[in-house]
KOLVEXNU-262208 format. One line per 5 residues: their letters; for each residue x, y, z of C-alpha. Coordinates in steps of 0.2 Angstrom, whole numbers, plus 2048, in hexadecimal, padded with zeros to 3 digits. Last residue first. Layout:
A	X Y Z | ...
//
This chain:
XXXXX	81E 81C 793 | 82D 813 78E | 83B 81B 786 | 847 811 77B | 856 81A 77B
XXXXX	85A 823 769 | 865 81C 75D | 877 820 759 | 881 822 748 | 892 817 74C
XXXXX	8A5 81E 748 | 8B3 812 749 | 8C3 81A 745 | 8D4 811 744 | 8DD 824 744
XXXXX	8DC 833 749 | 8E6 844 748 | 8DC 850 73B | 8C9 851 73E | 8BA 858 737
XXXXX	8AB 852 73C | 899 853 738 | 888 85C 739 | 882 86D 73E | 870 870 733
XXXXX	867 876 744 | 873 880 74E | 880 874 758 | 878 875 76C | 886 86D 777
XXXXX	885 866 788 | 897 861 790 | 8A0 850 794 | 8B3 84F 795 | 8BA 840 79B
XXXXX	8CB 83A 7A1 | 8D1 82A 7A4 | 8C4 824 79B | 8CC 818 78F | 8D9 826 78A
XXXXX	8CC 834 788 | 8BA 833 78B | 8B0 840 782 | 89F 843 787 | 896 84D 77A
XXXXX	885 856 77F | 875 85D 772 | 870 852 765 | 87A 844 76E | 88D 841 769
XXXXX	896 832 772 | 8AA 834 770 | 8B7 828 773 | 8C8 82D 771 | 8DB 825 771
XXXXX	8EC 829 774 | 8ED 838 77C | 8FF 83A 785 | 901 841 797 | 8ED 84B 79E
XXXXX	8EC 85B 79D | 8DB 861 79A | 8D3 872 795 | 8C2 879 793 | 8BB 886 788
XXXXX	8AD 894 786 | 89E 88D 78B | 891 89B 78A | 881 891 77E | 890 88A 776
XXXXX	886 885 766 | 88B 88D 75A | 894 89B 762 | 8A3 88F 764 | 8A7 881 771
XXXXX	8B9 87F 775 | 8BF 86F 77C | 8D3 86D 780 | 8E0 861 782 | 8F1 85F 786
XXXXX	8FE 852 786 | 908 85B 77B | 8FA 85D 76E | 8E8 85D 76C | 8D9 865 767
XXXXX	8C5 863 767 | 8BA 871 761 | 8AA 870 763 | 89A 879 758 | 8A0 876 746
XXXXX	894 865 748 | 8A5 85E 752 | 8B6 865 74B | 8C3 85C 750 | 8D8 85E 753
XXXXX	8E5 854 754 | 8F8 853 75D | 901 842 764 | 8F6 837 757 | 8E4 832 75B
XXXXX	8DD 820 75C | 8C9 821 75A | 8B9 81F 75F | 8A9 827 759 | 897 824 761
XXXXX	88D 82E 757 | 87C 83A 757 | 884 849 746 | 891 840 73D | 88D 83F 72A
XXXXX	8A0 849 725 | 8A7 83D 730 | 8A1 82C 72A | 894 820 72F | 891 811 736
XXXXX	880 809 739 | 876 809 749 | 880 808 75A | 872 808 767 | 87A 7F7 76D
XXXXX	88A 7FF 770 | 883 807 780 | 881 7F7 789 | 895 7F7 78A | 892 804 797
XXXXX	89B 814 793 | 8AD 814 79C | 8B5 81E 7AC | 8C5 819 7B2 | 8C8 81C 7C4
XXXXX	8DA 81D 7C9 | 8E1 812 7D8 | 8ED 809 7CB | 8DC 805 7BF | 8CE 803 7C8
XXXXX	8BD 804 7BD | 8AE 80C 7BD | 8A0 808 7B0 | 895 817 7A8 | 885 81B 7A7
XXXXX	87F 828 799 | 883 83A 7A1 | 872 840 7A7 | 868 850 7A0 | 865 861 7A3
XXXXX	855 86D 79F | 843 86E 79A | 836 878 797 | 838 87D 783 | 842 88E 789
XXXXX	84B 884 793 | 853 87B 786 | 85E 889 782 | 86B 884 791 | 875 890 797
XXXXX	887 895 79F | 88B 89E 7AD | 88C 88D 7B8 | 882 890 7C9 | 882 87B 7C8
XXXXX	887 872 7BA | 87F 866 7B0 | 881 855 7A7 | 87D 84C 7B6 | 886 840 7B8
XXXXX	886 82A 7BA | 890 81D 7BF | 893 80A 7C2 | 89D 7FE 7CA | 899 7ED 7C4
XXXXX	892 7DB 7C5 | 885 7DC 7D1 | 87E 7EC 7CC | 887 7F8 7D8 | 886 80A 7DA
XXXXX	88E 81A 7D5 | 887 82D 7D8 | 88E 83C 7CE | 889 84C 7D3 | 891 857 7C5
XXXXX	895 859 7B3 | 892 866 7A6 | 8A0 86F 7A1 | 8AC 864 79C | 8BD 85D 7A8
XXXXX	8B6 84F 7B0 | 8B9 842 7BD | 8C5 84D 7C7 | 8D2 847 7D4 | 8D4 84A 7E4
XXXXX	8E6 844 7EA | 8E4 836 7F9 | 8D7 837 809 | 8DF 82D 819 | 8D5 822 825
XXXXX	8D4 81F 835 | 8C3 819 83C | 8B3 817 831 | 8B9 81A 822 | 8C6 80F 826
XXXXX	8D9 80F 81D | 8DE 818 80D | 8CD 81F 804 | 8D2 824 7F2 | 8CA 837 7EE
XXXXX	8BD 83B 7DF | 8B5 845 7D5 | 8AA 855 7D1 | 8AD 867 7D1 | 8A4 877 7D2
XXXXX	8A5 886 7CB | 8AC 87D 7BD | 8C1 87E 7B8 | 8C6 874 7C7 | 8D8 86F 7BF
XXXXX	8DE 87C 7AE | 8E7 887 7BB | 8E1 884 7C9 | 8D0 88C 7CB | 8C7 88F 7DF
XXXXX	8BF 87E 7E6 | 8AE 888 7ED | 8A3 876 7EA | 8AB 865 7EC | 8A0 857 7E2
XXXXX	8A4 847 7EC | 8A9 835 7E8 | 8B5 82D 7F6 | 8BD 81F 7EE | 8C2 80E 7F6
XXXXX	8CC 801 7EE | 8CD 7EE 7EF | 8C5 7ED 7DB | 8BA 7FD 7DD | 8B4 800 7EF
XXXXX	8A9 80C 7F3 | 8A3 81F 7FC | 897 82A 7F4 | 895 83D 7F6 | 886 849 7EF
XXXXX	891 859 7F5 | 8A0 85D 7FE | 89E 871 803 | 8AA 87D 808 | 8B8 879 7FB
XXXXX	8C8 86F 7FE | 8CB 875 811 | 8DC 871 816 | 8E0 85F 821 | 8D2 855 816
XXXXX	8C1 850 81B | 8B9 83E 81F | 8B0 83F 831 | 8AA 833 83A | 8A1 828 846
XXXXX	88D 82F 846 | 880 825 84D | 870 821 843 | 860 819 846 | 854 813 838
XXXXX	860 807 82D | 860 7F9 83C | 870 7FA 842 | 877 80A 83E | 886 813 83B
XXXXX	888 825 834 | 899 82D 82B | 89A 840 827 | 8A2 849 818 | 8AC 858 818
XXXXX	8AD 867 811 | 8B4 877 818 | 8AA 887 81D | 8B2 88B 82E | 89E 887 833
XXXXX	8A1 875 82B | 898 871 81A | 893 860 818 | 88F 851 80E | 885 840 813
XXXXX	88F 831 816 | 883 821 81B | 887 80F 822 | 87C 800 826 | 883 7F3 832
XXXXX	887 7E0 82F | 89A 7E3 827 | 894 7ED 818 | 882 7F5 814 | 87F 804 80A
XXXXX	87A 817 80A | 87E 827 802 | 875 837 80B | 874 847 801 | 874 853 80D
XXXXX	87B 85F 81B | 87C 872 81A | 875 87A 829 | 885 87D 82F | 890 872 838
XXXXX	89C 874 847 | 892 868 851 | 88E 855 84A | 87F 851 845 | 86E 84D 84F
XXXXX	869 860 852 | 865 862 83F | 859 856 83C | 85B 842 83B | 84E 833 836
XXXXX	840 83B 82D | 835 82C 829 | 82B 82A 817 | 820 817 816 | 81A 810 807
XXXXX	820 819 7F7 | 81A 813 7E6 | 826 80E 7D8 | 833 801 7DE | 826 7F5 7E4
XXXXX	82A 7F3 7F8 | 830 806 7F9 | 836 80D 807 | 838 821 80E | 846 829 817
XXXXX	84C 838 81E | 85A 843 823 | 854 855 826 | 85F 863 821 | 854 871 82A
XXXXX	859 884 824 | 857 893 82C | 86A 896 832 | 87D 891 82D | 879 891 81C
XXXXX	867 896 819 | 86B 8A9 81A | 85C 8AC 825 | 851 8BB 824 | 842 8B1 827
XXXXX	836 8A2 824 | 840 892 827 | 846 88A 818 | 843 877 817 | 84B 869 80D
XXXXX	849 857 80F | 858 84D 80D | 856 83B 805 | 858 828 809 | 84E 81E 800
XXXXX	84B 80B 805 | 849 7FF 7F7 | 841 7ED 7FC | 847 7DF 7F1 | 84E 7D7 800
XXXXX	859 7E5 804 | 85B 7F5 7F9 | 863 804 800 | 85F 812 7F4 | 869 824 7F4
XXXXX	866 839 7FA | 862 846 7EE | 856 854 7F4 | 845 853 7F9 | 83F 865 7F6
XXXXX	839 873 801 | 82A 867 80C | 837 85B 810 | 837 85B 824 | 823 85F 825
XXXXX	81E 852 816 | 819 852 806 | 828 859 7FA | 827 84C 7EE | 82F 83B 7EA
XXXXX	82A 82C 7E0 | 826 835 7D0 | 820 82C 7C3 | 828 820 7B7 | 82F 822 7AA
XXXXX	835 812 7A1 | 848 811 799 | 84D 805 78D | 85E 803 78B | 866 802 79D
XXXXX	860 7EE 79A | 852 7ED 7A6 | 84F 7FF 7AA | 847 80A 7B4 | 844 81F 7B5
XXXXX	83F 828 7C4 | 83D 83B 7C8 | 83F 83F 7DB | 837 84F 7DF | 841 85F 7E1
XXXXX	839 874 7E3 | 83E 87E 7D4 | 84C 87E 7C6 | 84C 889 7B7 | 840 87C 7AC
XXXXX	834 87D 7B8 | 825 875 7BF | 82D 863 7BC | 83A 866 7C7 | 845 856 7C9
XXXXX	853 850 7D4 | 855 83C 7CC | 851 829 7D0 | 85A 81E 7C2 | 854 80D 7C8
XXXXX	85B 7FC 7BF | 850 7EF 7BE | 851 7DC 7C1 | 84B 7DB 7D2 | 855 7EA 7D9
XXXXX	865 7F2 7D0 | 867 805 7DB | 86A 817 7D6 | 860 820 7E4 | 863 833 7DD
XXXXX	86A 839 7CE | 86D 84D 7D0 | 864 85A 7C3 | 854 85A 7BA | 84B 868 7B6
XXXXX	838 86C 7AD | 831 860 7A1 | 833 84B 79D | 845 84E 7A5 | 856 845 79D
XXXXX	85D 835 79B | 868 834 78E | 868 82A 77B | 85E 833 770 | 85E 845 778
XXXXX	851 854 776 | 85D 862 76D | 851 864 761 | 843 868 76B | 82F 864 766
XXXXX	831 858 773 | 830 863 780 | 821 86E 77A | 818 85E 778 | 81E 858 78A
XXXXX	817 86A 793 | 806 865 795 | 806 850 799 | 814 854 7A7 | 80E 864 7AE
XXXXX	7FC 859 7B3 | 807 84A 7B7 | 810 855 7C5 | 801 85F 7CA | 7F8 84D 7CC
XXXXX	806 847 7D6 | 807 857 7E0 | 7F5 858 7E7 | 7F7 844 7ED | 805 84A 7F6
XXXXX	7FE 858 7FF | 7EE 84E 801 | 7F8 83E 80C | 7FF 82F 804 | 80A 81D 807
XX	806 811 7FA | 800 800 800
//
């Protein structure tokens, strides 16, 4: 049995209502993606709760259906069998209670016995002058459950404010949770009142009561804020996943306003423990708030293909939507560095191969001499040399991204997946990756390129999309 009281019931129908009227206007769009997850209307942002259970993957996601420029959160939800075809499904989160009634924020899914348990932070802002950081605002750590995957059955809040640690400001969220060693575990991200990130660590016994143990930081502040973080092993090692916000520029590192990646865990979480050299996941303009999760067989990831606050734009939002997920990748360990890949599911939207000059939705890889450069749809610019490399975006289809560097030893090889409207490129194997949103005029098609070699270049069909 569903769990539901009027407010709830009030915003399900607004929901659906906003959903059937705004989805002409959205598919109308050009730049709607084949082969992407992205929002029916309105705003998507964060993943949330990515879990396998009975069969199914579950892409939960921060969604504002009411506005295409962000608003108050609900939990969108997409599932799966094969990472292929995707069904909608309707929300299975909203704003409905007194400890989330200002958005249900991003949070994870513990599943156990088929049974999915939703862990989440529930947003309120307190009427007044307040300046939300350090005052007027309740992070509340909650929980709902869910038998069938779809409806919600029981919602708890399970922590406020007074039950973490001191020294905190009102900024605590996003909780990550799992089961190891017979207990249940949860980080959530912080900001201290010296404004420096950290991350907290929970135990419980029974996933309803929680005692805090720990704190993961680092020596010197590394940004005032460590968001959306996730803690796992990848083949004996452990990573610490978070998305660091207020890391100033160095040089062509931390080029965003806000960053995203990773730190190897040396020693407990729980205990000792010692944080290696933070290292990013991405160098393009558009990703952040990665979450991973399990699916029995491998490690795998997946982005928002946005960015936060960024001062440049999307022109979808003028046909009611905005933003789009990275297509799901596999993590792997490679000398305490993690590799990031496409699933190999991906290669089953290949259609026909084509040629350069026809290149427009593609999956192209290629070997590439020590210097090269390629022209994408006349709208990026790729170019390398020395070890070096660099995405421009031009006033076709830059929307305000200007140009971002990487420097990364010798480039051997390139993969590049090309949607109507973002380019993830994955350098050396995944080693490095650059993912961005793009927006070629209409008419844009085609690649020119000089330095590569041995290429295999794939048109791509769309996602099957269930209703």
């Amino acid at each position: 049995m569903s769990y539901t009281n009027a407010l709830y019931c009030d915003l399900k129908y607004l929901v659906s209502h906003v959903e059937q009227t705004g989805k002409a206007l959205a598919a109308e769009d050009p730049y709607r993606l084949r082969f992407h997850l992205m929002p029916p209307v309105g705003w998507m942002n964060d993943p949330n709760g990515l879990c396998y259970c009975d069969g199914w993957y579950h892409v939960f996601y921060q969604y504002s259906p009411f506005n295409s420029a962000g608003g108050i959160k609900v939990w969108g939800h997409y599932r799966s069998r094969d990472l292929l075809c995707w069904e909608q499904l309707p929300v299975i989160l909203y704003p409905d209670q007194p400890w989330n009634v200002h958005g249900v924020y991003s949070g994870s899914v513990l599943v156990e016995d088929g049974v999915m348990y939703l862990y989440y932070t529930g947003n309120v802002k307190h009427m007044g002058e307040f300046d939300f950081i350090t005052n007027g605002r309740a992070s509340n750590t909650a929980m709902a459950v869910s038998r069938d995957g779809i409806t919600v059955c029981a919602n708890k809040l399970l922590m406020e404010n007074k039950d973490y640690p001191q020294g905190l400001t009102c900024h605590v969220r996003d909780p990550k949770v799992w089961a190891q060693d017979g207990r249940y575990y949860m980080i959530q991200g912080a900001r201290t009142m010296d404004n420096q990130g950290v991350i907290l660590v929970f135990e419980s016994e029974d996933k309803y009561h929680w005692k805090y143990i720990n704190m993961l930081m680092l020596p010197q502040a590394f940004g005032y804020m460590w968001e959306c973080p996730d803690l796992f092993e990848v083949d004996g090692q452990w990573f610490l996943l978070c998305s660091p916000q207020g890391v100033q520029r160095q040089g062509n590192r931390y080029q965003n306003i806000y960053t995203s990646g990773y730190f190897p865990l040396y020693g407990d979480f729980r205990s000792n423990y010692t944080l290696g050299a933070y290292e990013e996941l991405d160098n393009g303009f558009d990703f952040y708030a990665p979450q991973t999760f399990w699916d029995g067989r491998r490690r795998l990831l997946l982005g928002w293909m946005g960015m936060p606050d960024a001062e440049y734009t999307n022109p979808t939002i003028q046909n009611g939507w905005q933003h789009c997920m990275t297509v799901m990748c596999e993590l792997k360990n490679i000398g305490g560095k993690l590799l990031r890949a496409p699933v190999i599911e991906i290669e089953e939207l290949h259609l026909c191969k084509t040629d350069l000059a026809a290149a427009e939705v593609f999956d192209l890889s290629c070997t590439t001499s020590e210097a090269g450069r390629m022209v994408i749809r006349e709208c990026a610019v790729l170019e390398w040399k020395d070890g070096k490399m660099s995405l421009a975006l031009t006033e076709k289809g830059g929307t305000g991204r200007t140009i971002r560097y990487l420097e990364t030893g010798a480039i051997r090889n390139l993969r590049i997946l090309a949607d109507t409207s973002s380019l993830e490129i994955f350098v050396n194997n995944g080693e490095n990756v650059l993912s961005t949103r793009y927006y070629p005029e209409c008419g844009l098609y085609g690649i020119v390129a000089e330095g590569i070699q041995n290429i295999a270049l794939w048109e791509m069909q769309a996602l099957e999309r269930m209703k």
